[in-house]
Backbone as CSV, one residue per row, in Angstrom:
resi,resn,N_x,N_y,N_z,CA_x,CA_y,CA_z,C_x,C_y,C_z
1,UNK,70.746,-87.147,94.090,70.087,-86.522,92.947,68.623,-86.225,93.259
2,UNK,68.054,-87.083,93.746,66.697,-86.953,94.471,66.171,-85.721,95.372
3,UNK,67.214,-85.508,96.166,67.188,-84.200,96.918,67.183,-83.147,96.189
4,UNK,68.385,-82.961,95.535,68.685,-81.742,94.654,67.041,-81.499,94.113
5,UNK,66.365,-82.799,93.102,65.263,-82.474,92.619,64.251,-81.928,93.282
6,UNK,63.726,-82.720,94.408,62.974,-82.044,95.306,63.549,-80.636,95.842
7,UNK,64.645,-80.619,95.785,65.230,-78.927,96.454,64.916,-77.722,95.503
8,UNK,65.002,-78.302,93.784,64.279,-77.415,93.180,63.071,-77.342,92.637
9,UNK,62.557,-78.305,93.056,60.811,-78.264,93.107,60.389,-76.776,94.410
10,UNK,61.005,-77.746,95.475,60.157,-76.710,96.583,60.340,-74.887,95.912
11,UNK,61.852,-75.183,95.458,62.274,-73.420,95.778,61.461,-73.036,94.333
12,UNK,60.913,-73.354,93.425,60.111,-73.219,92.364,58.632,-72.779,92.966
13,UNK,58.281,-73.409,94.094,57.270,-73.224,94.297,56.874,-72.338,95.242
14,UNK,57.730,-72.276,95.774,58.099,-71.081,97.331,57.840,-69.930,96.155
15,UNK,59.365,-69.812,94.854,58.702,-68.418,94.564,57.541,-68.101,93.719
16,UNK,56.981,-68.980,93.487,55.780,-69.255,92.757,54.967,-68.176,93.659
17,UNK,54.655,-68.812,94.826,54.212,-68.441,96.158,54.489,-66.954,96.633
18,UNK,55.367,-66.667,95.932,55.953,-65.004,96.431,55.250,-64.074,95.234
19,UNK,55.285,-64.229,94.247,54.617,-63.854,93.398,53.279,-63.915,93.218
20,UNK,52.752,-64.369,93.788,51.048,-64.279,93.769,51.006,-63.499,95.119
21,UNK,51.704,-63.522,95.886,51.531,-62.763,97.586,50.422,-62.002,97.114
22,UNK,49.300,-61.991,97.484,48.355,-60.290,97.709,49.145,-59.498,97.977
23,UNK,49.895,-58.898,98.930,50.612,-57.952,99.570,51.405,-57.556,98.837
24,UNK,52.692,-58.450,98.718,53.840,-58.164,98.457,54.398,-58.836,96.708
25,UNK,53.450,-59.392,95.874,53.274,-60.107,95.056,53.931,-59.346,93.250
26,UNK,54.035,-59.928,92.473,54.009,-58.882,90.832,52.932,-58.631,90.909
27,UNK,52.735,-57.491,90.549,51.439,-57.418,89.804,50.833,-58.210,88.587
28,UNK,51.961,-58.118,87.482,51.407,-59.296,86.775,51.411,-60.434,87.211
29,UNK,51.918,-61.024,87.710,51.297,-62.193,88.098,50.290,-62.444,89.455
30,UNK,49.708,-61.174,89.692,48.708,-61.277,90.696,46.980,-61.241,89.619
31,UNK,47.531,-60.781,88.622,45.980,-60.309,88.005,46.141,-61.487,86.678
32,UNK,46.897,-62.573,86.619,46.831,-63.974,85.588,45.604,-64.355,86.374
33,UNK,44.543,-65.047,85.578,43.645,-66.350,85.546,44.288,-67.089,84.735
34,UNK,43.809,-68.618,84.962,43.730,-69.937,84.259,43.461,-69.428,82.740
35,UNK,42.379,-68.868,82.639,41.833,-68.477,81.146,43.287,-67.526,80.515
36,UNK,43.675,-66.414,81.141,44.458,-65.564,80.452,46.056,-66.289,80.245
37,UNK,46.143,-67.357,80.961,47.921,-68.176,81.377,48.141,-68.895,79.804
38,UNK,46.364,-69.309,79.646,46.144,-70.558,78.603,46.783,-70.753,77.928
39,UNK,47.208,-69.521,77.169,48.054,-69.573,75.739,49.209,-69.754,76.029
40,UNK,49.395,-69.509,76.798,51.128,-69.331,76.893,51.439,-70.543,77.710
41,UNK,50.482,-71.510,78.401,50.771,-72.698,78.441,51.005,-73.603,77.013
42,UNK,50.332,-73.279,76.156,50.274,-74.102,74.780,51.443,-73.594,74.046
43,UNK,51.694,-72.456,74.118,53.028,-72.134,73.402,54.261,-72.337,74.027
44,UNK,54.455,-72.700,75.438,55.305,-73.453,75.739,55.597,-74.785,75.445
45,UNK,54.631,-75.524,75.372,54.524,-76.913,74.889,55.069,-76.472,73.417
46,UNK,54.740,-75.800,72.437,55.353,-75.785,71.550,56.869,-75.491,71.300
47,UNK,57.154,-74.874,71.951,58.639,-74.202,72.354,59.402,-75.609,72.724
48,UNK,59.057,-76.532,73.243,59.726,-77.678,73.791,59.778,-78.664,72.758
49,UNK,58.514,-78.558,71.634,58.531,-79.660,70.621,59.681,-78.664,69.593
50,UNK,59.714,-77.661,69.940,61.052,-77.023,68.855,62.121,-77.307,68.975
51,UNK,62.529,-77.197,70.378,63.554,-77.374,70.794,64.125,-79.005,70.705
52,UNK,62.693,-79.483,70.923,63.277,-81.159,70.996,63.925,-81.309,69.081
53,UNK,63.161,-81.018,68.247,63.401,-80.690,66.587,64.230,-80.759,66.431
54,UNK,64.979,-79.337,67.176,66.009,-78.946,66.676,67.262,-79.543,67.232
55,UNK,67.364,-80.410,68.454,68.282,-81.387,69.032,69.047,-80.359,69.830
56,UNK,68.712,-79.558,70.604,68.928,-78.897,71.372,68.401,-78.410,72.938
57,UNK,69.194,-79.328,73.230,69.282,-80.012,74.932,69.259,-78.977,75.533
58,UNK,70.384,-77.827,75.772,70.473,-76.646,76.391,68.893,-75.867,76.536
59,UNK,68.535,-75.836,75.214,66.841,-75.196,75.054,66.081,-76.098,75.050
60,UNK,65.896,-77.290,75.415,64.986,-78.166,75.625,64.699,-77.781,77.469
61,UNK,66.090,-78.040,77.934,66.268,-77.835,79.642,65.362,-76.670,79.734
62,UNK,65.887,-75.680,79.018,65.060,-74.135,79.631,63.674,-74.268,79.327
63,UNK,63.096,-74.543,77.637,61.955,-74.797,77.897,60.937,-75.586,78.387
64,UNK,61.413,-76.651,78.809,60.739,-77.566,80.308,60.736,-76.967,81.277
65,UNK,61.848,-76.231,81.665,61.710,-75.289,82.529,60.436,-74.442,82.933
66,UNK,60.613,-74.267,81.475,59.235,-72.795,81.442,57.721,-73.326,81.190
67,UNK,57.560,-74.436,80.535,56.656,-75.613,80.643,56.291,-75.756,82.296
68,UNK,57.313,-76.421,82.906,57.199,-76.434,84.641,56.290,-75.191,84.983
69,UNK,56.403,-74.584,84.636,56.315,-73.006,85.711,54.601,-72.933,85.171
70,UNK,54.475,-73.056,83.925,53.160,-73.044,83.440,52.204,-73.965,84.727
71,UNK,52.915,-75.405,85.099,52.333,-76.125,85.986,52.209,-75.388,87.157
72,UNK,53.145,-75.372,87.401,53.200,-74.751,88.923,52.777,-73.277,88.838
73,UNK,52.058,-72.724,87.592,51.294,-71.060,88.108,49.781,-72.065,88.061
74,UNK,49.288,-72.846,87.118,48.352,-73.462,87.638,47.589,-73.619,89.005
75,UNK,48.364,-74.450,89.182,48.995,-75.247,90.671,48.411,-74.512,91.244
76,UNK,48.969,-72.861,91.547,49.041,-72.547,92.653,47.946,-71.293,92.398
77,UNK,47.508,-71.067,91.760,45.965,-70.309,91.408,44.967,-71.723,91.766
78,UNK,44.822,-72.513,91.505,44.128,-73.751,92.186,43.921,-73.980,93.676
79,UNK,45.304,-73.481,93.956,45.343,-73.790,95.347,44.975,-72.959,96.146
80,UNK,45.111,-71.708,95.838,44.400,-70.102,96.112,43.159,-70.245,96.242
81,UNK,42.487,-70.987,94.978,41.339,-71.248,95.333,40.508,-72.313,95.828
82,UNK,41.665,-73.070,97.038,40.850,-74.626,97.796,40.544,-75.153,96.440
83,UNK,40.815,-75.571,95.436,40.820,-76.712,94.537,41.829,-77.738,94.431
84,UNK,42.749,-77.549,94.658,44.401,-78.616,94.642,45.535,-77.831,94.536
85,UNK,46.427,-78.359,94.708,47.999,-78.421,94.952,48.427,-79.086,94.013
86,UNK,49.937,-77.920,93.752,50.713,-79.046,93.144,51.283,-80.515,93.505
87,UNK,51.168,-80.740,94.712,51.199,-81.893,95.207,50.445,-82.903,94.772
88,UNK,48.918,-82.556,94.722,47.635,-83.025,94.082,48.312,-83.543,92.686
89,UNK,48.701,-82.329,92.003,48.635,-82.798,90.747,49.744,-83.648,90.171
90,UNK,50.940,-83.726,90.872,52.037,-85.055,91.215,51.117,-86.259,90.937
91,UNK,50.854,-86.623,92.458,50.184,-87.746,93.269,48.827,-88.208,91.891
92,UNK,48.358,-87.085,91.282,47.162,-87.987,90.356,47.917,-88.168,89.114
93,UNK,48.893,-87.901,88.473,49.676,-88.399,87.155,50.101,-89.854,87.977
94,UNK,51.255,-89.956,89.057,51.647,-91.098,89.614,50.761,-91.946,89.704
95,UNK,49.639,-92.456,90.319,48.033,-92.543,90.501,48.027,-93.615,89.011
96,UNK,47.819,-92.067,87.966,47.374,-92.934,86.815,48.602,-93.816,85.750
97,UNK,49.630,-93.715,85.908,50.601,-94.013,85.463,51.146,-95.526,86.449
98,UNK,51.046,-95.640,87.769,50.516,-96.610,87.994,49.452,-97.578,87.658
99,UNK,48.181,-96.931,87.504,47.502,-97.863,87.611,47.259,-98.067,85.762
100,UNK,47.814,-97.583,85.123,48.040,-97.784,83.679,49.210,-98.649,83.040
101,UNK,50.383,-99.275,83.956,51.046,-100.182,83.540,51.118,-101.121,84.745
102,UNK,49.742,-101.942,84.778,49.997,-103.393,85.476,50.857,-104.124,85.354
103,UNK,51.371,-104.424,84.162,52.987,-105.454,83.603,53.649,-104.741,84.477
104,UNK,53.861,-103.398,85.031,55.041,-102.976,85.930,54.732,-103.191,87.474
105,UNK,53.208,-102.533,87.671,53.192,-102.432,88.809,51.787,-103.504,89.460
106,UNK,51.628,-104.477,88.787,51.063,-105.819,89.647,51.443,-106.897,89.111
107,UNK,50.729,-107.923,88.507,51.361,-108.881,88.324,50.896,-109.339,86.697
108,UNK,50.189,-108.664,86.070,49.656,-108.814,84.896,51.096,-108.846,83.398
109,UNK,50.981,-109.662,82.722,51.784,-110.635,81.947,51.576,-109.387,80.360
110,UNK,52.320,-108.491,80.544,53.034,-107.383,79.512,53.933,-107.567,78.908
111,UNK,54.519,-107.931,77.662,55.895,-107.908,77.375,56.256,-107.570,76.339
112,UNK,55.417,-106.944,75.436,55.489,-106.091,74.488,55.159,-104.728,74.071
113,UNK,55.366,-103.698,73.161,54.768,-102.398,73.323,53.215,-102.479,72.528
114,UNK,52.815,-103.320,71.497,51.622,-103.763,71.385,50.606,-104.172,72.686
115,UNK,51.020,-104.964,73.527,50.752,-105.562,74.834,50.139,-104.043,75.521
116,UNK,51.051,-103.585,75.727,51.183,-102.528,76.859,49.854,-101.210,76.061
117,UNK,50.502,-100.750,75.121,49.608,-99.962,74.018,48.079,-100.437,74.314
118,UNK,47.157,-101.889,74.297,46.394,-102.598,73.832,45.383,-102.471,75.709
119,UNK,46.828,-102.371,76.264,45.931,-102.418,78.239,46.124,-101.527,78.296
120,UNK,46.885,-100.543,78.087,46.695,-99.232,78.299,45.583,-97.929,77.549
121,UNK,45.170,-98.945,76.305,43.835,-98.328,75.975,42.183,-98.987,76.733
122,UNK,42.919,-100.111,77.495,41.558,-100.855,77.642,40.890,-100.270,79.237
123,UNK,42.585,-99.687,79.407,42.012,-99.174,81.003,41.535,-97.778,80.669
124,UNK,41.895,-96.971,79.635,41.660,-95.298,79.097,39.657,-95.905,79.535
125,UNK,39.700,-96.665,78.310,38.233,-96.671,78.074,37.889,-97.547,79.421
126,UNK,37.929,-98.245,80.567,36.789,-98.473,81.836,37.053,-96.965,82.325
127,UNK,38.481,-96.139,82.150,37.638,-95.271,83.428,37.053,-94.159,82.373
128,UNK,36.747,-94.114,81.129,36.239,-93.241,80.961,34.655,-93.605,80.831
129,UNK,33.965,-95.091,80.754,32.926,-95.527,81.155,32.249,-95.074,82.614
130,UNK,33.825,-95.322,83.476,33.415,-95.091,84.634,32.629,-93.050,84.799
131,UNK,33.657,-92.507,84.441,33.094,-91.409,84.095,32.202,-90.985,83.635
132,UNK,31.870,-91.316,82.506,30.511,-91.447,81.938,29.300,-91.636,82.806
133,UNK,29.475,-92.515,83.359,28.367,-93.093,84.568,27.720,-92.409,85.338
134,UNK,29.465,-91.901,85.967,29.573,-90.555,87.016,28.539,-89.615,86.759
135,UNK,28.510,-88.785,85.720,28.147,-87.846,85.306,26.969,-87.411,84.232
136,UNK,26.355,-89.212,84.046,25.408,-89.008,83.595,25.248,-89.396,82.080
137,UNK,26.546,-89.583,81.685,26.458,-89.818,80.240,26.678,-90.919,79.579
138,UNK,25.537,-91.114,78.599,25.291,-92.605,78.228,26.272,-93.679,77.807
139,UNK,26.682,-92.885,76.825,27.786,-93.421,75.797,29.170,-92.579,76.254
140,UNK,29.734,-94.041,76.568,31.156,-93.756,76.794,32.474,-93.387,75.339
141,UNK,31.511,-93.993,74.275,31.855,-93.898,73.093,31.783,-92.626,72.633
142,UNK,31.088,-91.442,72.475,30.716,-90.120,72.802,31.575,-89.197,73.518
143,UNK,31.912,-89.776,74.951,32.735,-89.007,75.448,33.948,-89.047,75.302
144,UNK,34.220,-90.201,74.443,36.088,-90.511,73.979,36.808,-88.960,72.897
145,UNK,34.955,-89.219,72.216,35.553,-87.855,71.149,35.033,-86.348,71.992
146,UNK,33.856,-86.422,72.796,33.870,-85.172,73.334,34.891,-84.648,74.050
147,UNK,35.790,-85.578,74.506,37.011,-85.500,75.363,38.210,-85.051,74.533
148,UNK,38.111,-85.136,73.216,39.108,-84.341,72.581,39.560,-82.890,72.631
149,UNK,40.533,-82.271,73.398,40.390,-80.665,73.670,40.138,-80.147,72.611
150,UNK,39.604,-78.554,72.559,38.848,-77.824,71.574,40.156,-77.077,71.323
151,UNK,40.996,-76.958,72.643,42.382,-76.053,71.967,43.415,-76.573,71.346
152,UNK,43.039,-77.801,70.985,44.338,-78.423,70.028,44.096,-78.013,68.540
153,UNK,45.376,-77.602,67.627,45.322,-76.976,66.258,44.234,-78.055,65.577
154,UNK,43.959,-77.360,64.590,42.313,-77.960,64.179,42.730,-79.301,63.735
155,UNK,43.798,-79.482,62.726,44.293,-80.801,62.032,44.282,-81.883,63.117
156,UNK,45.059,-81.339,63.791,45.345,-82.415,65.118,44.101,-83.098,65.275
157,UNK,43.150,-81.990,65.746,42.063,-82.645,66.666,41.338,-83.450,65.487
158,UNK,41.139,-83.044,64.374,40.592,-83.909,63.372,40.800,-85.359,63.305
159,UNK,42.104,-85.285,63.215,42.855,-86.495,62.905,42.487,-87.096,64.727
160,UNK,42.781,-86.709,65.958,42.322,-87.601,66.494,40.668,-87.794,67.109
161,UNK,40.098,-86.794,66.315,38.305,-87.312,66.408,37.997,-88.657,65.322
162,UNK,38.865,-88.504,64.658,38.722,-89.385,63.081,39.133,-90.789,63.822
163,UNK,40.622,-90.905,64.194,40.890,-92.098,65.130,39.868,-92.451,65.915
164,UNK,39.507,-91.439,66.772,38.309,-92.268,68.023,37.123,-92.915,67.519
165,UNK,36.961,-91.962,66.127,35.596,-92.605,65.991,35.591,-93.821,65.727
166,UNK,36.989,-94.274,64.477,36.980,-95.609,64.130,37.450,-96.497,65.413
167,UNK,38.087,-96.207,65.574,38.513,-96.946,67.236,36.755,-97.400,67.919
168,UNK,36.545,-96.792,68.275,34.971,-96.619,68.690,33.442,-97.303,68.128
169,UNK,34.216,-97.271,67.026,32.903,-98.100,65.808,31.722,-97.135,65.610
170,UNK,31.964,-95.778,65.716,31.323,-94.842,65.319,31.061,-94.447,63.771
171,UNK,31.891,-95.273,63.003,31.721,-95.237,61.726,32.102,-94.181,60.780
172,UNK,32.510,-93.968,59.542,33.681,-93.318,58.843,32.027,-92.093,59.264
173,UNK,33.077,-91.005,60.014,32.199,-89.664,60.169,32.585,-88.304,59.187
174,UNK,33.359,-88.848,58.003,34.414,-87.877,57.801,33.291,-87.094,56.426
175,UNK,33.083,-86.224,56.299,32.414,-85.651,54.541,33.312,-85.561,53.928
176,UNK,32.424,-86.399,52.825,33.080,-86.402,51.008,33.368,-85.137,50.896
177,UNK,34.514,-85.216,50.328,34.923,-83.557,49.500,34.200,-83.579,47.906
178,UNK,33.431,-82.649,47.787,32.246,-82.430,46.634,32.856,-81.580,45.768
179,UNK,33.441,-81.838,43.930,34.180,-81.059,42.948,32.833,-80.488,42.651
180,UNK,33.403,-79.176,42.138,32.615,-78.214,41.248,31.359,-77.591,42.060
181,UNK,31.923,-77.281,43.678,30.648,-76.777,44.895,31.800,-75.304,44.740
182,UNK,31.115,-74.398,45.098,31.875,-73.235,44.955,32.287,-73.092,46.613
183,UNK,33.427,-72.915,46.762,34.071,-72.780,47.724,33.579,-71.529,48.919
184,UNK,33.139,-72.040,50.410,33.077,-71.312,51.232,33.764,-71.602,52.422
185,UNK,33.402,-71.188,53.478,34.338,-71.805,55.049,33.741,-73.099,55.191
186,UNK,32.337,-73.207,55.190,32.161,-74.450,55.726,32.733,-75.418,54.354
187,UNK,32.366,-75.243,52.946,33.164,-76.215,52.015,34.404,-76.648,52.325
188,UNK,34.573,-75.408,53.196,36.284,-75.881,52.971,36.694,-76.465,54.357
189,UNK,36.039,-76.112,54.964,36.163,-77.342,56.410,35.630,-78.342,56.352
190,UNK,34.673,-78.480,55.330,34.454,-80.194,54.517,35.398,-80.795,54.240
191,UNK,36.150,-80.259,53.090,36.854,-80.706,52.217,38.125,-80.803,53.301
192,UNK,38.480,-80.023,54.059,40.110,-80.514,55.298,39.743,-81.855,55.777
193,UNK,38.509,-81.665,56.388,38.030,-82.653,57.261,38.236,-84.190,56.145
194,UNK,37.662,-84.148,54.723,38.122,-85.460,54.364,39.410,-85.866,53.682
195,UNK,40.113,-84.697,53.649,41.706,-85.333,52.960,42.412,-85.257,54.487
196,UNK,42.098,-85.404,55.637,42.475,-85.712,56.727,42.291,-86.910,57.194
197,UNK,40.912,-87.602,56.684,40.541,-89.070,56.491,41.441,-89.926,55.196
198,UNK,41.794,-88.993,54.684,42.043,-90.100,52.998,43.839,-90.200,53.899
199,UNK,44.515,-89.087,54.171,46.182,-88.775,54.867,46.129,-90.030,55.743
200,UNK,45.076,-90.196,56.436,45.179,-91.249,57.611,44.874,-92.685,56.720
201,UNK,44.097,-92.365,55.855,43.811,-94.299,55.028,44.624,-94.264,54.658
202,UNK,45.819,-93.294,54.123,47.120,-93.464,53.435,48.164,-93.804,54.036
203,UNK,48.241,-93.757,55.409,49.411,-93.817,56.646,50.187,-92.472,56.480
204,UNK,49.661,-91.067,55.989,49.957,-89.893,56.061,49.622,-88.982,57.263
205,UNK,50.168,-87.920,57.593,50.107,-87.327,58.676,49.950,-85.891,58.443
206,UNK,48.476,-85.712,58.447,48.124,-84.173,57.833,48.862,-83.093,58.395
207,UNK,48.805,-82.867,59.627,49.940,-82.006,59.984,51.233,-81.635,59.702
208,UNK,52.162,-83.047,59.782,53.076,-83.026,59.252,53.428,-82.528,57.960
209,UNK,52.507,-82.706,57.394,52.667,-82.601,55.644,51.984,-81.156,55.595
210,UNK,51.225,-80.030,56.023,50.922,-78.775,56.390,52.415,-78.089,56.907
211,UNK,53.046,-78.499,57.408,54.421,-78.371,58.295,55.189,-78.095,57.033
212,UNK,55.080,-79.274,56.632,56.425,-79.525,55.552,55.834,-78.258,54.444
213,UNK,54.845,-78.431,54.095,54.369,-77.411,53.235,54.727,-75.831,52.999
214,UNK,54.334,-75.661,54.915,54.694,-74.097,55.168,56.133,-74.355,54.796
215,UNK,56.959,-74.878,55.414,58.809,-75.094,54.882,59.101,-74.643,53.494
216,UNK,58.545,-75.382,52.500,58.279,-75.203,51.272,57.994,-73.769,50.434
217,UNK,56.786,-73.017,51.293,56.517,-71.718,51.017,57.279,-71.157,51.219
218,UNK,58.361,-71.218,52.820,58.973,-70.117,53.015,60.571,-69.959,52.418
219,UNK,60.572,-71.647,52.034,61.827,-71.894,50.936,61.671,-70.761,49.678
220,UNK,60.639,-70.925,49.025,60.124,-70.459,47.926,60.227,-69.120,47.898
221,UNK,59.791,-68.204,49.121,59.958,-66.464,49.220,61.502,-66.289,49.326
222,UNK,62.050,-67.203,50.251,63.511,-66.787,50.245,64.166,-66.849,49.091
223,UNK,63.966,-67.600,47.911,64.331,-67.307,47.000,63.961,-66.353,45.690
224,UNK,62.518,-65.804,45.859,62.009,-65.041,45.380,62.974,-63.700,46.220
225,UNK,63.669,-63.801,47.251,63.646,-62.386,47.889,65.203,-62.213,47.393
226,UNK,66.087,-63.186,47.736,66.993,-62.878,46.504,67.853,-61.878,45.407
């Protein structure tokens, strides 16, 4: 089974490799950057959380598939440009996935998913100290939330800037939602920002419940359409 896998790694990457050719290459895929791939890396990831939804294995396979390929066009625009290999980028997940479950891979005394959860945040935060260091920056506490991507849907990232901070002891950062302020963009990115704090003091999940919502609306037209 091992072979087979590696047999369709390589041939994934061989034609990866044929397709960027200068010479002999697609054109579209000779004139992709990192910047222009972006989206359609993120909407694959979404395509896979659909598929996983919907309990459908057949389209889960394909869209991992197509997830993969997102890696490996990465990969290999990286590698075009002397920055790394997909090999590279193997070897540093393995790397950290090692060195993130000691209960597995030394001798450190794990035996619960609290346990594991609890060292596996304690090692997030030395190397992101360590980083910090690296590069100059004071507070490692700072960079937990600067480290939050800017391209994750806004709720998301809310909800996990909101986590880090308390995690962090950065202190409730969230603004009061203010009745009877006349509504603008920034009011109203006030007001998300703290019923995203109140969803989380509640053990609610703003997204989810935005999700369920849209469901709701589009329940609602279908029966208006009728």
């Amino acid at each position: 089974m091992t072979e087979v896998r590696e047999a369709g790694v390589t041939r994934l990457l061989a034609i990866m490799a044929r397709l960027r050719d200068p010479k002999t290459g697609c054109p579209w895929d000779l004139e992709q950057t990192f910047a222009s791939i972006a989206k359609h890396t993120l909407e694959e990831a979404y395509e896979v959380e659909d598929a996983i939804r919907g309990g459908d294995m057949d389209a889960l396979r394909d869209e991992l598939g197509d997830l993969l390929l997102q890696v490996v066009f990465h990969a290999r625009m990286a590698e075009e440009g002397g920055h790394f290999d997909f090999d590279a980028v193997a070897h540093a997940i393995a790397d950290k996935l090692v060195r993130r479950h000691p209960g597995i891979f030394s001798d450190a005394e794990i035996a619960t998913v609290e346990q594991q959860l609890a060292s596996w945040e304690q090692i997030k935060q030395q190397e992101r100290a360590a980083k910090s260091a690296a590069v100059g920056v004071k507070s490692s506490k700072l960079a937990a939330l600067e480290e939050v991507p800017i391209g994750l849907p806004a709720l998301t990232r809310a909800a996990k800037l909101l986590r880090r901070a308390e995690r962090e002891g950065l202190g409730d950062l969230a603004p009061r939602a203010k009745e009877g302020v006349a509504l603008d963009e920034a009011a109203l990115g006030d007001a998300l920002l703290a019923l995203v704090a109140r969803a989380q003091s509640a053990g609610l999940d703003a997204e989810d419940a935005l999700r369920a919502a849209n469901a709701r609306l589009l329940d609602r037209a279908r029966e208006r359409a009728k």
